[in-house]
C-alpha positions as CSV (number, residue, x, y, z in Angstrom):
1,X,-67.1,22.5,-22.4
2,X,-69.6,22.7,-19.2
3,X,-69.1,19.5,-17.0
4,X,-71.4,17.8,-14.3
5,X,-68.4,17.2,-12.5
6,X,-65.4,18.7,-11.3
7,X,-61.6,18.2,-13.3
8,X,-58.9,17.8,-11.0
9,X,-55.6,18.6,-12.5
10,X,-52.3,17.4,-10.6
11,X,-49.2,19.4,-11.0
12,X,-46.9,16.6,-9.7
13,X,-42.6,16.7,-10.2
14,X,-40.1,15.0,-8.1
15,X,-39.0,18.2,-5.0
16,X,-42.7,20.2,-5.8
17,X,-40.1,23.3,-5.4
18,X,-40.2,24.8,-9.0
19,X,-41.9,23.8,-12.3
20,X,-44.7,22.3,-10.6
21,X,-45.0,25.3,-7.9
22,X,-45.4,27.7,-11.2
23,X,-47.5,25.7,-13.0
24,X,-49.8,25.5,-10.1
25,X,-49.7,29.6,-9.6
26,X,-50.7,30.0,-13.3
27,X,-53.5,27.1,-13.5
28,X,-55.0,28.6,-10.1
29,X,-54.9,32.0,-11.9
30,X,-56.4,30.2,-15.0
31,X,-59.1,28.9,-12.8
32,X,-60.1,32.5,-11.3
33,X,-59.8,34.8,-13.9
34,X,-62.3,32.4,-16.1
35,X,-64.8,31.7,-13.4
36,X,-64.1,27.6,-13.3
37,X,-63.5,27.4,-9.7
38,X,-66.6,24.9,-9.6
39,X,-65.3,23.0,-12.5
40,X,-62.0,22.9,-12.4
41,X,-59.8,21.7,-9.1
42,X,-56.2,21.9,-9.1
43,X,-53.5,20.2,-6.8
44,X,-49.7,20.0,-6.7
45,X,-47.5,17.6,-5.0
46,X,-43.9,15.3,-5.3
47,X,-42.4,12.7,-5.3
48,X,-39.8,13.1,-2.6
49,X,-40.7,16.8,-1.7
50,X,-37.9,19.8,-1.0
51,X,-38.1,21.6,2.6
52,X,-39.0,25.2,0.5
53,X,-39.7,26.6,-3.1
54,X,-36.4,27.1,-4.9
55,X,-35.1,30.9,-4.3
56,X,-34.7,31.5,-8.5
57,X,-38.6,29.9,-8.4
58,X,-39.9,32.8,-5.9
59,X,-37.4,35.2,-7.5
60,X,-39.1,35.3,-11.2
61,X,-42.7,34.7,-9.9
62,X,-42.4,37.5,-8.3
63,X,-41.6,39.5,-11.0
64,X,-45.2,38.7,-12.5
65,X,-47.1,39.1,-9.4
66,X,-47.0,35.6,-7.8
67,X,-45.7,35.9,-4.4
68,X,-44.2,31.6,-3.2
69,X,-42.0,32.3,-0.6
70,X,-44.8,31.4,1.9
71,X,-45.8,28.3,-0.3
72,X,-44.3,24.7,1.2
73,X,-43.8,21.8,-1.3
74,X,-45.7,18.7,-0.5
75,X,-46.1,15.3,-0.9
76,X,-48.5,13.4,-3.5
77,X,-48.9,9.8,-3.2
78,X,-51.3,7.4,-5.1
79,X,-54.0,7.5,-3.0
80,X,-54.0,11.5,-4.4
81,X,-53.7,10.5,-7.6
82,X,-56.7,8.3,-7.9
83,X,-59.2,10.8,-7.5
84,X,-57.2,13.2,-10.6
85,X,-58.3,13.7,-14.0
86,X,-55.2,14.8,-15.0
87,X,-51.5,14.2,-14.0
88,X,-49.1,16.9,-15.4
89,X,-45.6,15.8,-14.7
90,X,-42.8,18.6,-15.2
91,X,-40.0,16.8,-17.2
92,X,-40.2,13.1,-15.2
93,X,-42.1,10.3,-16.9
94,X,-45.4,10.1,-14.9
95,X,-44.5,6.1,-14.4
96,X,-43.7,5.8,-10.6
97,X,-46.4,8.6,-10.1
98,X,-49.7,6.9,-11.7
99,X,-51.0,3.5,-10.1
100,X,-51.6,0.8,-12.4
101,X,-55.5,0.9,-12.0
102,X,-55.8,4.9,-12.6
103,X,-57.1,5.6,-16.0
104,X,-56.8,9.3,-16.1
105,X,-55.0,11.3,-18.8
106,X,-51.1,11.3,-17.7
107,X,-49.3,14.3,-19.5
108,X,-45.2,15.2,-19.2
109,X,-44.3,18.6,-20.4
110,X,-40.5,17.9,-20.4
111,X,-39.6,21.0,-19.2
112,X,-35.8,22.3,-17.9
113,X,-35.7,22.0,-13.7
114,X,-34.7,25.8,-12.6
115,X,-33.2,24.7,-9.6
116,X,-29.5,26.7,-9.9
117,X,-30.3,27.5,-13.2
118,X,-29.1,31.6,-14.0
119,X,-32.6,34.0,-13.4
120,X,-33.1,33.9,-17.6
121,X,-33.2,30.7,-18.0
122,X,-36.1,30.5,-15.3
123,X,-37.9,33.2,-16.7
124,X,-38.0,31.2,-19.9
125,X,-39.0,28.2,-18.1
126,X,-41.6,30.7,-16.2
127,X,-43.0,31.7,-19.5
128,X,-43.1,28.0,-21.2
129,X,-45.5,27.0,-18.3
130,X,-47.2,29.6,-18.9
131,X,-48.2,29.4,-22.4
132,X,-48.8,25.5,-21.1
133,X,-51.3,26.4,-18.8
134,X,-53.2,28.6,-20.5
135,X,-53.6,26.2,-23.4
136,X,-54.6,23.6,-21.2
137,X,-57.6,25.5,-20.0
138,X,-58.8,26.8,-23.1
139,X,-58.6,22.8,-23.6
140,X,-60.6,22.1,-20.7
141,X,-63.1,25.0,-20.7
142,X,-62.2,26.8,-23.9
143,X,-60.9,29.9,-24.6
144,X,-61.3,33.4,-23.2
């Protein structure tokens, strides 16, 4: 669907250290391999941000060409959120996350944490993102 204006999407999850760190790797690959990068803006953040991505995280995006061991979690805070479309929380209610007066479209995809989890368990989680992102773009800007 061609927009005026831009869609920002928000990854957002309490420590920004896994789900949200995928999800954000997969959506930014979304954006370049379908030519969006004018309508489609995407952003990550936490709640109470970790100091680096979990080590299963970087361990199984590795394996499909992601490369997050460079990549440092961050805070996201209300005044973020006000200017996003979209608020994709990882498996936390987005309550806490969204301000009262934001009328965007707030989305939880209930998903497992990684953190600790054993390397096939996150590669599962890995692989349910994915499938999540990609449907959420052919949403946005339809399919391939």
């Amino acid at each position: 669907m061609p927009r005026s204006e831009q869609t920002r999407v928000a990854f957002v999850c309490v420590q920004n250290a896994g789900r949200s760190q995928m999800a954000t790797a997969f959506a930014r690959r979304e954006r370049d391999e379908r030519g969006v990068g004018d309508e489609i803006d995407v952003v990550t953040g936490g709640t109470d941000p970790a100091d680096h991505v979990h080590d299963e995280v970087v361990e199984v995006m590795s394996e499909v060409g992601f490369e997050l061991a460079g990549n440092t979690p961050r805070a996201i805070g209300e005044d973020e959120i006000m200017d996003v479309d979209i608020v994709v929380t990882m498996g936390c209610s987005a309550e806490g996350i969204c301000p009262t007066t934001w009328r965007g479209d707030a989305r939880d995809w209930d998903l497992d944490d990684p953190d600790g989890r054993p390397l096939d368990e996150v590669r599962a989680i890995r692989d349910d993102i994915e499938r999540r992102v990609v449907a959420l773009f052919d949403e946005l800007v339809g399919e391939d």
